[in-house]
N, CA, C and O of each residue as an XYZ file, in Angstrom:
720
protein
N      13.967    -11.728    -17.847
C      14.051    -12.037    -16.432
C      12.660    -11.889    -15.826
O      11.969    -10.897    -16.061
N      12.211    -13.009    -14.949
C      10.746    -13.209    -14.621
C      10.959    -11.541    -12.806
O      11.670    -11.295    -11.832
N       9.704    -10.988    -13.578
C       9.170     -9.801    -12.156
C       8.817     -9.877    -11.631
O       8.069     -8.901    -11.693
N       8.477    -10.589    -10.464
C       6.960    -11.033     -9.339
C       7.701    -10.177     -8.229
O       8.892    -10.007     -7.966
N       6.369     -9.646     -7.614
C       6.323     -9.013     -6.197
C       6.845     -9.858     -4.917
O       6.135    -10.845     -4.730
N       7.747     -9.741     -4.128
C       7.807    -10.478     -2.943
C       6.267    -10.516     -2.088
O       5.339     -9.848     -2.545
N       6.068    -11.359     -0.796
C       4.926    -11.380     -0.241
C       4.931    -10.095      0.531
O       5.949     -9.432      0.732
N       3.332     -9.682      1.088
C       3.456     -8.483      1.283
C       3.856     -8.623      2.903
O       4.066     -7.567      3.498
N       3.947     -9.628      3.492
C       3.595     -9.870      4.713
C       5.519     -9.578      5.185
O       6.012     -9.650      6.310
N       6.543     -9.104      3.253
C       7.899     -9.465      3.905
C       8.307     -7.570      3.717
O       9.484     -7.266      3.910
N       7.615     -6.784      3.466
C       7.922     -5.640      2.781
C       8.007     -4.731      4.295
O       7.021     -4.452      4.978
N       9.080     -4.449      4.536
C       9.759     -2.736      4.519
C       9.825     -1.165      4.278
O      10.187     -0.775      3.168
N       9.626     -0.613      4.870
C       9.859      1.095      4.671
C      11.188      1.552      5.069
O      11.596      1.448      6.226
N      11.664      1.911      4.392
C      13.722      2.337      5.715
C      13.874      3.530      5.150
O      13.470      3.715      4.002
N      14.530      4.598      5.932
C      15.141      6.102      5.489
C      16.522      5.987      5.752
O      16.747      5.927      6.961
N      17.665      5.928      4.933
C      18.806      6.315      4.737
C      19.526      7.709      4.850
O      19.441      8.691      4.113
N      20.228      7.511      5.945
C      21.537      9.148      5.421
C      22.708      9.159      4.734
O      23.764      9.768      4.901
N      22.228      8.163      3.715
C      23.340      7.664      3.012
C      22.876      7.177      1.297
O      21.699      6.837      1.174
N      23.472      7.154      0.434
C      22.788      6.492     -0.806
C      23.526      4.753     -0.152
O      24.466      4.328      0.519
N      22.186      4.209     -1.002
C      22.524      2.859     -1.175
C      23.278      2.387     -3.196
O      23.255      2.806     -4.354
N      23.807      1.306     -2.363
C      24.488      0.541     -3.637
C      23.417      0.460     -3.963
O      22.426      0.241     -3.266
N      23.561      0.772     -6.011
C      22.392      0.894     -6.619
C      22.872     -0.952     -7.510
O      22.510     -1.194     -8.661
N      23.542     -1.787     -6.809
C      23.228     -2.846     -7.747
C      23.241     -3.745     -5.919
O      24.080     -4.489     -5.410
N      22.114     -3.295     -5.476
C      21.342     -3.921     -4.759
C      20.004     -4.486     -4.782
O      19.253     -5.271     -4.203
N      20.115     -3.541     -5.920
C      18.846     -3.601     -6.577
C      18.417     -3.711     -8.289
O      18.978     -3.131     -9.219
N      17.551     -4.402     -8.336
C      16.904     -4.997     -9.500
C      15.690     -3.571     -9.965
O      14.535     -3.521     -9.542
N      16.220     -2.700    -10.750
C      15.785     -1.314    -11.474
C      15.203     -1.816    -12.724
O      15.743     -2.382    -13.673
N      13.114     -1.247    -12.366
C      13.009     -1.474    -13.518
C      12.421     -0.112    -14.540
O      11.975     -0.081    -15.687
N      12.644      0.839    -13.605
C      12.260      2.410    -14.311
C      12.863      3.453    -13.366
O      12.685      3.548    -12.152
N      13.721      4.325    -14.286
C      14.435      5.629    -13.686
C      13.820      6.754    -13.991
O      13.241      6.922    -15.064
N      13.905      7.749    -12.928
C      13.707      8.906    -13.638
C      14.242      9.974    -12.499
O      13.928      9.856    -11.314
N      15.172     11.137    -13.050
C      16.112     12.259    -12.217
C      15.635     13.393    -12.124
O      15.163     13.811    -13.182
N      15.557     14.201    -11.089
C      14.830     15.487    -11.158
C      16.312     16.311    -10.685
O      17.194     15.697    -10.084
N      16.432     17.645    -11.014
C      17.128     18.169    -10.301
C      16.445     19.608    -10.695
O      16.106     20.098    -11.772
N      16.393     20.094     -9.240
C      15.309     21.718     -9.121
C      15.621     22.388     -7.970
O      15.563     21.784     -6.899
N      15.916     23.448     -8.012
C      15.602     24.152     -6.783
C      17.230     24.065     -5.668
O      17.454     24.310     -4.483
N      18.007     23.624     -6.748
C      19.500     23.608     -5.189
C      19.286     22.165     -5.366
O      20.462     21.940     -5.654
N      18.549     20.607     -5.449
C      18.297     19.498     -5.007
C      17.903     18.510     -5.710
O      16.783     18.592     -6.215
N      18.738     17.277     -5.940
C      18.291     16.587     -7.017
C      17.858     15.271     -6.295
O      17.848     15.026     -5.088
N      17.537     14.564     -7.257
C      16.645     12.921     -7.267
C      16.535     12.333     -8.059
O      16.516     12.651     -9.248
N      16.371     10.660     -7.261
C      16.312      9.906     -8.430
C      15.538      9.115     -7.986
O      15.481      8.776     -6.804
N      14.886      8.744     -8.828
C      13.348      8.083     -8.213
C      13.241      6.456     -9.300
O      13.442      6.532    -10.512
N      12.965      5.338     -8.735
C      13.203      4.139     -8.982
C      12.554      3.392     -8.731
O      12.404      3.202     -7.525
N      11.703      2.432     -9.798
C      10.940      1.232     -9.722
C      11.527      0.570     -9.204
O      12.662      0.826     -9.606
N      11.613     -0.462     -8.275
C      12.833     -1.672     -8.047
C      11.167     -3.203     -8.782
O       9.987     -3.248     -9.127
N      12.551     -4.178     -8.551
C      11.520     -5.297     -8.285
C      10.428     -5.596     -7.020
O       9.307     -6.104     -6.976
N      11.487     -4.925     -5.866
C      10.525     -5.181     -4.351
C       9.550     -3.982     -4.352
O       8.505     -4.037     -3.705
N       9.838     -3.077     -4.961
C       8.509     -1.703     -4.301
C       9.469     -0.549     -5.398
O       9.391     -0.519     -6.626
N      10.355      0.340     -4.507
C      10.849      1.696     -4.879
C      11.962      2.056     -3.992
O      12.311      1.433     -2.989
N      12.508      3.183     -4.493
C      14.154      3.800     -3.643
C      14.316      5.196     -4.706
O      14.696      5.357     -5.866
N      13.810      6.072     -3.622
C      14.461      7.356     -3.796
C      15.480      7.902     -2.793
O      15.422      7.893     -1.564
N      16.589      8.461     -3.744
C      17.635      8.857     -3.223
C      17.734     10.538     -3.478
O      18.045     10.690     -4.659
N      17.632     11.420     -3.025
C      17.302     12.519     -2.711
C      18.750     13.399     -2.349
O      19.514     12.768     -1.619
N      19.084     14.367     -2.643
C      20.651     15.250     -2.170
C      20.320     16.752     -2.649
O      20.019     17.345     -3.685
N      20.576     17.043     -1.149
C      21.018     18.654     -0.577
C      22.285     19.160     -0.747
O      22.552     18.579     -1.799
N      22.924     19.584     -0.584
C      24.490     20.549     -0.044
C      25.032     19.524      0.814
O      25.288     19.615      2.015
N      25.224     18.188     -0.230
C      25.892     17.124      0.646
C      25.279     16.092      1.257
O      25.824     14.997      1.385
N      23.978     16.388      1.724
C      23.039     15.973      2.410
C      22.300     15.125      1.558
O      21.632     15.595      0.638
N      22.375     13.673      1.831
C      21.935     12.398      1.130
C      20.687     11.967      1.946
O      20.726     11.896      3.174
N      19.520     11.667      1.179
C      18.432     10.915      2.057
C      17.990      9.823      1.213
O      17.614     10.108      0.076
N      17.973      8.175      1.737
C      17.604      7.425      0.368
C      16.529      6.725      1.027
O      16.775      6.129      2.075
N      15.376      6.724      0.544
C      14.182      5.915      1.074
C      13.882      4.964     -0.037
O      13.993      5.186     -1.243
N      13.345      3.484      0.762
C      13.794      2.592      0.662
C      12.495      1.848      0.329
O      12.128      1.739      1.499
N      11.611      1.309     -0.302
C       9.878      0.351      0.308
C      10.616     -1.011     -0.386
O      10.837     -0.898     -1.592
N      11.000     -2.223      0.224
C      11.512     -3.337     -0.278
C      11.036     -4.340      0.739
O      10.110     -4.183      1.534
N      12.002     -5.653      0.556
C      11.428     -6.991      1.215
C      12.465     -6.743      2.137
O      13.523     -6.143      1.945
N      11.934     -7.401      3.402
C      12.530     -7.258      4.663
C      13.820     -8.028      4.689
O      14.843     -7.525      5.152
N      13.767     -9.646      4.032
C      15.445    -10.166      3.641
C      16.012     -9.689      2.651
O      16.834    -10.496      2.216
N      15.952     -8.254      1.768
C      16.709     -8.021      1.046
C      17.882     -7.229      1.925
O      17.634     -6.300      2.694
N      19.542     -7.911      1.598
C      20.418     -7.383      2.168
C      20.836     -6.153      2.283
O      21.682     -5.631      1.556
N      20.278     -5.649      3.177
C      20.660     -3.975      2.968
C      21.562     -3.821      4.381
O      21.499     -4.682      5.258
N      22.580     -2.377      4.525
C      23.106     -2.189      5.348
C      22.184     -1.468      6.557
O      21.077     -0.969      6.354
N      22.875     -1.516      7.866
C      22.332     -1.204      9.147
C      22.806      0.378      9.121
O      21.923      1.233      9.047
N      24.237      0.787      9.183
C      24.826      1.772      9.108
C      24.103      2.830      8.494
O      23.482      2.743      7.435
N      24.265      4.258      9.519
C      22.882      5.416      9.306
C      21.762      5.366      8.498
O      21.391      6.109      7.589
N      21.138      4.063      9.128
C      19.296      3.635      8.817
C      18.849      4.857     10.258
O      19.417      4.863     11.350
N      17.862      5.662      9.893
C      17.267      6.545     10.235
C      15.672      6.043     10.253
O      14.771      6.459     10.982
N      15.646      5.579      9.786
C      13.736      4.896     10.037
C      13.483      3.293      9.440
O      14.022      2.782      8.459
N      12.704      2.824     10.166
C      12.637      1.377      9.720
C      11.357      0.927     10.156
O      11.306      0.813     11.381
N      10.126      0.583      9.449
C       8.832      0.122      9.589
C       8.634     -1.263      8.647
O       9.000     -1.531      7.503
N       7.948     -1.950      9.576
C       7.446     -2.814      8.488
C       5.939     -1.964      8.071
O       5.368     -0.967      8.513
N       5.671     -2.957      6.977
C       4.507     -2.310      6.079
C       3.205     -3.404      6.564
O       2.890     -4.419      5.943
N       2.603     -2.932      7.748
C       1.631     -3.111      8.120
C       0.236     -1.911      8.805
O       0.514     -1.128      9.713
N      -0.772     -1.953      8.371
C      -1.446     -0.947      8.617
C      -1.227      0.373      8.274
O      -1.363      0.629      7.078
N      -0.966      1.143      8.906
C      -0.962      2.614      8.163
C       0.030      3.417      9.270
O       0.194      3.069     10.439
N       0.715      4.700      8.536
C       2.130      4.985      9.519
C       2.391      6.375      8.795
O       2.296      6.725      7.619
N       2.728      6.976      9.870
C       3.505      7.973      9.362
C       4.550      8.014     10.488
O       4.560      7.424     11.568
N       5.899      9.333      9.645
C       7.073      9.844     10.281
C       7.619     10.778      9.824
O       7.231     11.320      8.790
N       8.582     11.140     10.467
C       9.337     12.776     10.379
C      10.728     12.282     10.684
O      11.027     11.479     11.568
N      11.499     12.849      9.868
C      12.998     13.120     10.024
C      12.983     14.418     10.113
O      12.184     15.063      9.435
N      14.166     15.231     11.257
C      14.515     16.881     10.724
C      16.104     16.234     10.485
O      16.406     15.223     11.119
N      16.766     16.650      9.860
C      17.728     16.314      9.046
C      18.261     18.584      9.404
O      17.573     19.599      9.517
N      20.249     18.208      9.450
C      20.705     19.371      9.586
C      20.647     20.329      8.476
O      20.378     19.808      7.393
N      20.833     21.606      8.471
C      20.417     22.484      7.561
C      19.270     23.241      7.270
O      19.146     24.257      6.587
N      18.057     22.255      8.205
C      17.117     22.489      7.788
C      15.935     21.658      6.936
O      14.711     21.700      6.812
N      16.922     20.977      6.493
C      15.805     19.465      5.090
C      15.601     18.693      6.490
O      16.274     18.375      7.470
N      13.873     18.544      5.866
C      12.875     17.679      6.336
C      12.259     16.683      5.496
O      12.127     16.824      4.280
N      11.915     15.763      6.093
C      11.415     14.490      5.535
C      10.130     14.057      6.265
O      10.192     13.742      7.453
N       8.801     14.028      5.490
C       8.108     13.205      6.490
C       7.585     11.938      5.040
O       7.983     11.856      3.878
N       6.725     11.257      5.694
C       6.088     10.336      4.992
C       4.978      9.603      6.025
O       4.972      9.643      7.255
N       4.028      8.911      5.105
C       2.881      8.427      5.469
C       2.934      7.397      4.664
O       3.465      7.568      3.567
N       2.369      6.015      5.031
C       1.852      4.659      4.257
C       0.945      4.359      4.950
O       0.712      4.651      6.123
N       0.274      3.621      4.070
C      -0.560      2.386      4.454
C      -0.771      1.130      3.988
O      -1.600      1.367      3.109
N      -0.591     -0.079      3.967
C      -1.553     -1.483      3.727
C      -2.815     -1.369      3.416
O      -3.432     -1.515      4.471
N      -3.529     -1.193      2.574
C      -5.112     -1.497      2.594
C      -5.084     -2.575      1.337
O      -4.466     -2.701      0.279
N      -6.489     -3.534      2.339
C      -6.926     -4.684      1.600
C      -8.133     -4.261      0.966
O      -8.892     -3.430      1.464
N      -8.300     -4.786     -0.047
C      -9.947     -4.220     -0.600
C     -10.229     -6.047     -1.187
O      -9.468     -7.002     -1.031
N     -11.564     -6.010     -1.860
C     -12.107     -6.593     -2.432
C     -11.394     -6.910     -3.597
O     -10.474     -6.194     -3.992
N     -11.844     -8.192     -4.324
C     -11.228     -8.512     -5.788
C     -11.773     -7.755     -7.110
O     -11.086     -7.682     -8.129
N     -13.154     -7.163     -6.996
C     -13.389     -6.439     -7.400
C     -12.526     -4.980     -7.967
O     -11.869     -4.829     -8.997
N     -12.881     -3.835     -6.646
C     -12.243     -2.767     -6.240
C     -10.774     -3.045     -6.517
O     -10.177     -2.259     -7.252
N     -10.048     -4.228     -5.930
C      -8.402     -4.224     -6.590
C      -8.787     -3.804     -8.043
O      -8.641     -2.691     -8.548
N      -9.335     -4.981     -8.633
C      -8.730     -4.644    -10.692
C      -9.343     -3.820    -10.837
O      -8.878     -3.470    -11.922
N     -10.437     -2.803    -10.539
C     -10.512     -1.422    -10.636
C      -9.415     -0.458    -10.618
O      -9.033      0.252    -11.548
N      -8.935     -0.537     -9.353
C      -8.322      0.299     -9.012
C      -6.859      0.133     -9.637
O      -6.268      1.166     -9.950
N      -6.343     -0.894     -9.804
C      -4.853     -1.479    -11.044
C      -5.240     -1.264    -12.343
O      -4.325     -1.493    -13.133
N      -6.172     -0.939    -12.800
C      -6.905     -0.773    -13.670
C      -6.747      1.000    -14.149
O      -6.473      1.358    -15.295
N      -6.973      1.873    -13.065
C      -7.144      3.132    -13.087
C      -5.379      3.293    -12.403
O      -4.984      4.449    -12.554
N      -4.530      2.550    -11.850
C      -3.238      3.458    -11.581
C      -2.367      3.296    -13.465
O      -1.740      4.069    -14.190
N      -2.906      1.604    -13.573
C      -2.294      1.599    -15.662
C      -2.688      2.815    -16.370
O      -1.939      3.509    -17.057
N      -4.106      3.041    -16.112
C      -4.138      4.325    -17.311
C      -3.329      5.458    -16.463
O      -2.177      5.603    -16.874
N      -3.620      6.129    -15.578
C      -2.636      7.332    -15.084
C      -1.253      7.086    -15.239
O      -0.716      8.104    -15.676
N      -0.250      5.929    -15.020
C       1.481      5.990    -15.395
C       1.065      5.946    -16.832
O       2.048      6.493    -17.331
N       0.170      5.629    -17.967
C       0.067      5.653    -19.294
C      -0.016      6.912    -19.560
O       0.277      7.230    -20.713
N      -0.328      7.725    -18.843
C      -0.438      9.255    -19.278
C       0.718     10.274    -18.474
O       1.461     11.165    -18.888
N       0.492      9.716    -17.216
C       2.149     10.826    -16.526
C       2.702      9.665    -15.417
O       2.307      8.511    -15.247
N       3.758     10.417    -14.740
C       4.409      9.704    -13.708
C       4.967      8.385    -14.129
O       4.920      8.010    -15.300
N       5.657      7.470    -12.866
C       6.175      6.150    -13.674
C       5.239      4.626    -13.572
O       4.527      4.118    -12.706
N       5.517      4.383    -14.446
C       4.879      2.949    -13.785
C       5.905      1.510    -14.517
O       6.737      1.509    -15.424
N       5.476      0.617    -13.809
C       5.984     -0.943    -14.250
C       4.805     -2.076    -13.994
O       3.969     -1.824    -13.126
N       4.743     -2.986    -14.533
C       3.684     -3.992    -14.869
C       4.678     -5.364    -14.571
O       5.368     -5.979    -15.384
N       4.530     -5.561    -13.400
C       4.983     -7.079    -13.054
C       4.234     -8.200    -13.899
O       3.175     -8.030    -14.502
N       4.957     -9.351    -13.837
C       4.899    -11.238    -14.639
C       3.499    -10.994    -13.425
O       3.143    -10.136    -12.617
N       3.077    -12.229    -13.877
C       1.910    -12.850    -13.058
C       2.577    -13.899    -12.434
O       3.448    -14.614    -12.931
N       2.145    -13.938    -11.395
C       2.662    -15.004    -10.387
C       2.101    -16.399    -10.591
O       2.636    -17.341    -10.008
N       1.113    -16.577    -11.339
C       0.725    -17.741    -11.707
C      -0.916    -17.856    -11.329
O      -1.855    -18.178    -12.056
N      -0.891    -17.414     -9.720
C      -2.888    -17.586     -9.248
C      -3.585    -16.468    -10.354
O      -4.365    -16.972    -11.163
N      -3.396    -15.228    -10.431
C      -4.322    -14.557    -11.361
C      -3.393    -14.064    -12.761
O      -2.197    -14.252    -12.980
N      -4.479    -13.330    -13.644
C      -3.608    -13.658    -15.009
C      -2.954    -12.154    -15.250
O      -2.160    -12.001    -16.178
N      -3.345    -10.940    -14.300
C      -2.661    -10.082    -14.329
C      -1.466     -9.911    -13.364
O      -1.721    -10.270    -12.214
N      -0.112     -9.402    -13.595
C       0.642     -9.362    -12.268
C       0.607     -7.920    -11.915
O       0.021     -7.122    -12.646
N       1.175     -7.572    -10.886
C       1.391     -6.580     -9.548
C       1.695     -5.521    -10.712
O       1.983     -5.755    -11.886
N       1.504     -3.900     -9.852
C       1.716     -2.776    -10.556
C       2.540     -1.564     -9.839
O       1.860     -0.928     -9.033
N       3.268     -1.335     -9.925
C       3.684      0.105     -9.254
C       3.864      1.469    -10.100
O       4.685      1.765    -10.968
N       2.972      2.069     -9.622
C       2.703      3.286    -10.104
C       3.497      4.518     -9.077
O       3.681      4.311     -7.877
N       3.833      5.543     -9.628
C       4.948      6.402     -8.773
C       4.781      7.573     -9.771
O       5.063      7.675    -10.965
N       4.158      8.530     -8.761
C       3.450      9.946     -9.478
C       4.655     10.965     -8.412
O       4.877     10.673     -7.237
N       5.334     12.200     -9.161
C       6.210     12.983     -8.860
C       5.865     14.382     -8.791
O       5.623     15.016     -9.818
N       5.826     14.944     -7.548
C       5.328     16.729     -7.578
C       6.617     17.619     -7.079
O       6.832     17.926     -5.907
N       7.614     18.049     -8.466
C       8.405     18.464     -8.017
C       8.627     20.416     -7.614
O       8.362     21.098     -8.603
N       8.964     21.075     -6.613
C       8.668     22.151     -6.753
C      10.420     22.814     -6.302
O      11.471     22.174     -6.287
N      10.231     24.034     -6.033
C      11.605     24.576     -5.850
C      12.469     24.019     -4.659
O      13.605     23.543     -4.669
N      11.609     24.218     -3.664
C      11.426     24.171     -1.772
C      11.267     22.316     -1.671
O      11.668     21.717     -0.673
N      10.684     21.654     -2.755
C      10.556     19.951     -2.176
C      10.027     18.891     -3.406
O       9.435     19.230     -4.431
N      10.254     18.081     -3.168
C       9.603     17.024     -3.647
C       8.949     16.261     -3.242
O       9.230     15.675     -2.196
N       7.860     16.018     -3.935
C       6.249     14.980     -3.453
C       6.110     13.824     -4.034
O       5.722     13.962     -5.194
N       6.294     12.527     -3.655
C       6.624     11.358     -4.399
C       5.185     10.457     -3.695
O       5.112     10.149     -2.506
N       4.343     10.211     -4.519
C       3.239      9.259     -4.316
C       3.825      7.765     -5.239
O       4.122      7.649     -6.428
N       3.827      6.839     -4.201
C       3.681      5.533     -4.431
C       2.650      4.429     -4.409
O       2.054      4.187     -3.360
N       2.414      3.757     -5.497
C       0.996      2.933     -5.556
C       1.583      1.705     -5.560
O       1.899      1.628     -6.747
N       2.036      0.450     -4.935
C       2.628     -0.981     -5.454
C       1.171     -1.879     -5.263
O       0.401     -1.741     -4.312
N       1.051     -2.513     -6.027
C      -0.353     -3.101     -5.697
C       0.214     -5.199     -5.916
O       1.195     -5.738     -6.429
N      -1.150     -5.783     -5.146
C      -0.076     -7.285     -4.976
C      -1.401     -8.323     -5.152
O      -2.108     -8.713     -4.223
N      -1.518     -8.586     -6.230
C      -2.963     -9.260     -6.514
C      -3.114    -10.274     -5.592
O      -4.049    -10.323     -4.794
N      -1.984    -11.305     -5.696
C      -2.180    -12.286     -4.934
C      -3.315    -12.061     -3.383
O      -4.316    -12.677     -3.017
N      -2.642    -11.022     -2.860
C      -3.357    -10.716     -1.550
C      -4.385     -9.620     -1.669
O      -4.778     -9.150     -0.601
N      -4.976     -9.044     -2.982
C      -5.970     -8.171     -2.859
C      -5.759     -6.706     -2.160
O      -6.704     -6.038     -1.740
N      -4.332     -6.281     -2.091
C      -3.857     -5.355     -1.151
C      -3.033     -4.226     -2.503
O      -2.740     -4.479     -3.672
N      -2.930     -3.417     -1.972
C      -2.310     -2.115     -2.140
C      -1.461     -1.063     -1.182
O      -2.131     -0.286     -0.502
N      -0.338     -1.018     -1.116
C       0.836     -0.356     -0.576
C       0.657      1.149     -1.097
O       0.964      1.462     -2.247
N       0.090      2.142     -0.077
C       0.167      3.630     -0.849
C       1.332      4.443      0.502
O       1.589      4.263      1.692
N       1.771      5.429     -0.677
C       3.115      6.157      0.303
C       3.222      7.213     -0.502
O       3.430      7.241     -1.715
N       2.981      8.551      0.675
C       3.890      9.435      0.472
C       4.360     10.244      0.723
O       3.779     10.947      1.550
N       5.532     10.658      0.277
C       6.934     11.137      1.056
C       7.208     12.289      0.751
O       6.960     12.603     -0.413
N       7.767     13.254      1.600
C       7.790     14.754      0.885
C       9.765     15.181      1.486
O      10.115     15.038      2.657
N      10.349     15.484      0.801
C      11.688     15.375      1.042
C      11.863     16.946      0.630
O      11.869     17.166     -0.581
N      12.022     18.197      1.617
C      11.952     19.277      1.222
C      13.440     20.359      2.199
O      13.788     20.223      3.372
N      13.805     21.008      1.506
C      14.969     22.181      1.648
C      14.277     23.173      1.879
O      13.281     23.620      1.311
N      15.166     23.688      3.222
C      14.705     25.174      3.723
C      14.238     25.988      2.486
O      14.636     25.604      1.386
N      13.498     26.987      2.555
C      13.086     28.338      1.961
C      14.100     29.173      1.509
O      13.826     30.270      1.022
């Protein structure tokens, strides 16, 4: 089945209080943490990533995808498009907090295959990665790299999706953490 990145101009950030249907999505690397009282599951998709995160009941599923992918409205808690650079905060009951930060940055054609260059070797050594088809204009395709810092109290999820076509890079990250 052919992998290409949607355009970046269609991509999404959303926070869920809810898990999403996981055959909404096109999964192309899993991986489950469970530590500390709190588990996760952290997921390559085809559009970007979706971590789904659970407390003492307490579901948080964050979302980086294409803006027409059909997703539900029902307890969406944050919704950005992916332009420029952003951060936010959820306080969520119990105590679990959520913040996150992204940005859009364009670089040079250069600095891109550098830098896709250096996220391949790091998922070659830790964290996840996937290696998108080439879209046809250049001969390498798109990369998402997704590095995991899990501790008792939270989890630290760095996201790298990178989109040759446009010379751009999608960085995010999200810290999904339980009271003390």
């Amino acid at each position: 089945m052919l992998s290409v990145r949607p355009k970046i101009a269609e991509l999404v950030f959303q926070l869920y209080g809810r898990p999403l249907h996981p055959e909404l999505f096109e999964v192309h690397r899993t991986r489950t943490i469970d530590r500390g009282g709190y588990s996760a599951t952290v997921q390559i998709t085809s559009t970007g990533h979706l971590v789904t995160w659970q407390y003492e009941g307490l579901i948080l599923t964050e979302v980086a995808t294409a803006a027409h992918h059909p997703l539900p409205q029902k307890r969406r808690l944050m919704s950005h498009q992916l332009k420029g650079s952003c951060d936010d905060r959820v306080n969520c009951r119990g105590g679990v907090h959520y913040e996150v930060e992204f940005s859009l940055e364009p670089v040079d054609q250069e600095a891109f295959w550098l830098y896709q260059k250096e996220l391949a070797l790091a998922g070659s050594r830790k964290g996840m990665v996937h290696h998108f088809e080439s879209s046809g204009r250049f001969g390498l395709g798109a990369l998402s790299y997704i590095n995991l810092e899990s501790r008792d109290h939270s989890l630290k999820v760095q996201a790298f999706h990178t989109f040759p076509d446009d010379h751009v890079i999608v960085k995010s990250q999200s810290i999904f953490s339980r009271p003390k």
